[in-house]
N, C-alpha and C positions, 0 to 999 in steps of 0.2 A: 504494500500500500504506500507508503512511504518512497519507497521506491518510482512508482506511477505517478507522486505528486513530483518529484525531485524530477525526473520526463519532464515532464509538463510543464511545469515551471522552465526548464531547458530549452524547450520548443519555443516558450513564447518571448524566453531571450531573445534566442536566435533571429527570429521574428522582428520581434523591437529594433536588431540591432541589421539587420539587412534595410528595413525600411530607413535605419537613420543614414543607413550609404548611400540609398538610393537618394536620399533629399541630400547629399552631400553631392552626388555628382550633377543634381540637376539644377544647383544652387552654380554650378562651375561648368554648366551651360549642356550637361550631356544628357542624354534619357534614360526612364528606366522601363528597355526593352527587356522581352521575354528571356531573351539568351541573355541579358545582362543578372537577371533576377536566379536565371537558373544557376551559372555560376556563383553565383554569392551563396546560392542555398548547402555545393556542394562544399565551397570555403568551408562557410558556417556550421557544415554538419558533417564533416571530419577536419578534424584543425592538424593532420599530419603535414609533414611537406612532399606536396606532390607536384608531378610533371604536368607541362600544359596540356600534354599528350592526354595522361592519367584522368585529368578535371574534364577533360573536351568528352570523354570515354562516359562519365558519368551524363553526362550532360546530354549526349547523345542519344544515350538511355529511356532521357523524358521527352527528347527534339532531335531525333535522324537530322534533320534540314539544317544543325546549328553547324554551319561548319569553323574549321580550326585557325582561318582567319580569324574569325571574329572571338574565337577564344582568345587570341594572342593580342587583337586590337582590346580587349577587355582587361586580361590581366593587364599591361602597359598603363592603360586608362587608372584601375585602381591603386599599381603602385606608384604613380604619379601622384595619386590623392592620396596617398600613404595609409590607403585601406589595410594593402600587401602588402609582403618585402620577398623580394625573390633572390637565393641562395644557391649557389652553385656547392652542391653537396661532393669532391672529388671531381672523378671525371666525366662523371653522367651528365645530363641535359641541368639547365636551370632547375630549381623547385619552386614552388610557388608557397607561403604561408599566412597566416593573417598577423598583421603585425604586433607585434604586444612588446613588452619588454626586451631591451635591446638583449641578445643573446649570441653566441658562438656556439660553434657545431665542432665536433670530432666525429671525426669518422672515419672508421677501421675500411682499409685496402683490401684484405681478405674479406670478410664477410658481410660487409658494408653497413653494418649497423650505427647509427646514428647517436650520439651523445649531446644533449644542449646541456652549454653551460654557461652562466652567468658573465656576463661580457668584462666582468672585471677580471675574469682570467687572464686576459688580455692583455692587461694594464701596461707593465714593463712596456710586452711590445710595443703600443701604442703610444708611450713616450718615448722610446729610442726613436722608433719610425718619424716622431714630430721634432725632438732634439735634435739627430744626430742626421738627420737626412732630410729633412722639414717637408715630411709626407705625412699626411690624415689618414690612418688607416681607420673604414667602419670594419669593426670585428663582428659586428651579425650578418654580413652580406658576402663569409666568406668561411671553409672548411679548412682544417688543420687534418690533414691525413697520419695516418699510424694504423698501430692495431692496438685493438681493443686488448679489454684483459683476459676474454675468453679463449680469442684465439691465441693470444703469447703463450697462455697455458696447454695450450694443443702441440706446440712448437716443441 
């Protein structure tokens, strides 16, 4: 029961919070088309980081005719309004996430598993980068490759 309310309550987040993008982008002159609403639904209702590939696939699911044009004119559109942030995880394609607190990624070469960690891990690097070479490095919009500790132990 509890459970069904804590949904529900989730759902109508999700909800509130797609409509408040949707009056963000039309506030900043763009519409809130069918394929624009559909993507934000699948944003909203898996918050992993996924390929544009991956979102167009769901998307496709509810609208065959949405094609991957306009997935990619969409995501652009929202991480422009800094709905998203899009993260190159290794050497796969782009991912796409909804934005929240700034964060870095590890991510294991062997078995690709994903790590978010708090952007102050960072830190050093991000002042040597700004000291010693006067580069701004953003640490959430970028993967530190290695392996994790499951596979070192498999080694």
């Amino acid at each position: 029961m509890a459970s069904e309310a804590a949904d529900v309550a989730a759902e109508r987040a999700n909800r509130e919070a797609i409509e408040d993008v949707l009056a963000l982008v039309r506030r900043n002159g763009g519409r809130a088309t069918p394929a624009r609403r559909l993507l934000l639904n699948a944003l909203f209702g898996n918050r992993d980081h996924r390929s544009a590939e991956e979102l167009a696939a769901e998307v496709h699911d509810r609208a065959p005719d949405v094609h991957l044009s306009t997935i990619y004119r969409n995501l652009e559109e929202l991480e422009r309004l800094g709905v998203i942030d899009s993260t190159r995880l290794g050497s796969g394609p782009a991912t796409y996430h909804l934005a929240s607190a700034a964060h870095g990624h590890l991510v294991c070469e062997q078995c690709a598993s994903m790590i978010e960690v708090p952007d102050e891990i960072f830190a050093d690097l991000v002042r040597v980068a700004g000291t010693e070479y006067g580069f701004a490095i953003n640490p959430h919009r970028f993967a530190v490759t290695g392996r994790c500790a499951n596979c070192q132990a498999r080694a």
